[in-house]
C-alpha positions, 0 to 999 in steps of 0.5 A, a space after each residue: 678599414 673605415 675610420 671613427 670620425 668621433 675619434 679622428 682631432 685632426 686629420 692632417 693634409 700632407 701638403 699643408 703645414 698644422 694650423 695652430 691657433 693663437 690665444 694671447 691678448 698682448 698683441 706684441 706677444 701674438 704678433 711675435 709669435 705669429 712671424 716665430 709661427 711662420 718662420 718655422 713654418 707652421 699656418 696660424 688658424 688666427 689669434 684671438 685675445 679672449 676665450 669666447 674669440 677663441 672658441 669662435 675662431 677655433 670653430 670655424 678653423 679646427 686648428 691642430 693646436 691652440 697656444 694659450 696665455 693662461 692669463 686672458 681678459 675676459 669672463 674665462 681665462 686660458 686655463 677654462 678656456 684649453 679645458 673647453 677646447 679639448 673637450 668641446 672641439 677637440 683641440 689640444 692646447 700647450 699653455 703660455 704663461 709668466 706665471 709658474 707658481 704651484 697654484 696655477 701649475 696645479 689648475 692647468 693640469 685639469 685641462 691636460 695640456 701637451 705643453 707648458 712654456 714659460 715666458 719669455 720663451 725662445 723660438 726653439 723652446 717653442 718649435 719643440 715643444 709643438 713637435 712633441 705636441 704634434 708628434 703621435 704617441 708611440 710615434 
């Protein structure tokens, strides 16, 4: 049974850990995240503090995740920036926000992330919500 490529987002190598892209542009909150990443033992793919970074790093990496402040510098912010990752390369994104309020709660469900942890968030918080983004469907 051949497998479609066009249908294939990540093909997991059993022996390494998912890479999970980092888009934050506070670099104390990306550092943080980067050491709670590797504590529980997921491969960082890198971190970029703006969209087209993002875009450029998740290009060359095909991370099987993308956590996205929906807040970013730059000419696109984290909402517009998951919608291209999805649907441009593939990659499924779990948004990282202080922000709650209907009016960008609303806006972020158009790019259908898998994910919405507000900050501050805990390691466990975290590390759950990626299981379950991680996690096949019916699986």
């Amino acid at each position: 049974m051949a497998i479609d490529p066009r249908q294939v987002v990540v093909v997991a190598d059993p022996g390494k850990p998912p890479c999970i892209l980092i888009v934050e542009d506070e670099a104390l909150v990306a550092s943080s995240i980067e050491e709670v990443l590797g504590e529980l033992g997921f491969g960082v793919a890198g971190i970029a503090a703006s969209g087209p970074e993002a875009v450029a790093l998740a290009v060359e990496s095909r991370p099987a995740l993308a956590l996205v402040d929906i807040r970013l510098t730059g000419p696109i912010d984290g909402i517009e920036l998951a919608c291209r990752l999805r649907q441009e390369l593939g990659v499924p994104s779990i948004f990282l926000s202080g922000l709650a309020d209907a009016e960008t709660v609303h806006r972020a469900a158009a790019a259908h992330p898998l994910g919405f942890l507000q900050k501050p968030f805990r390691p466990s918080q975290m590390f759950n919500a990626i299981q379950r983004a991680l996690t096949p469907q019916g699986g």
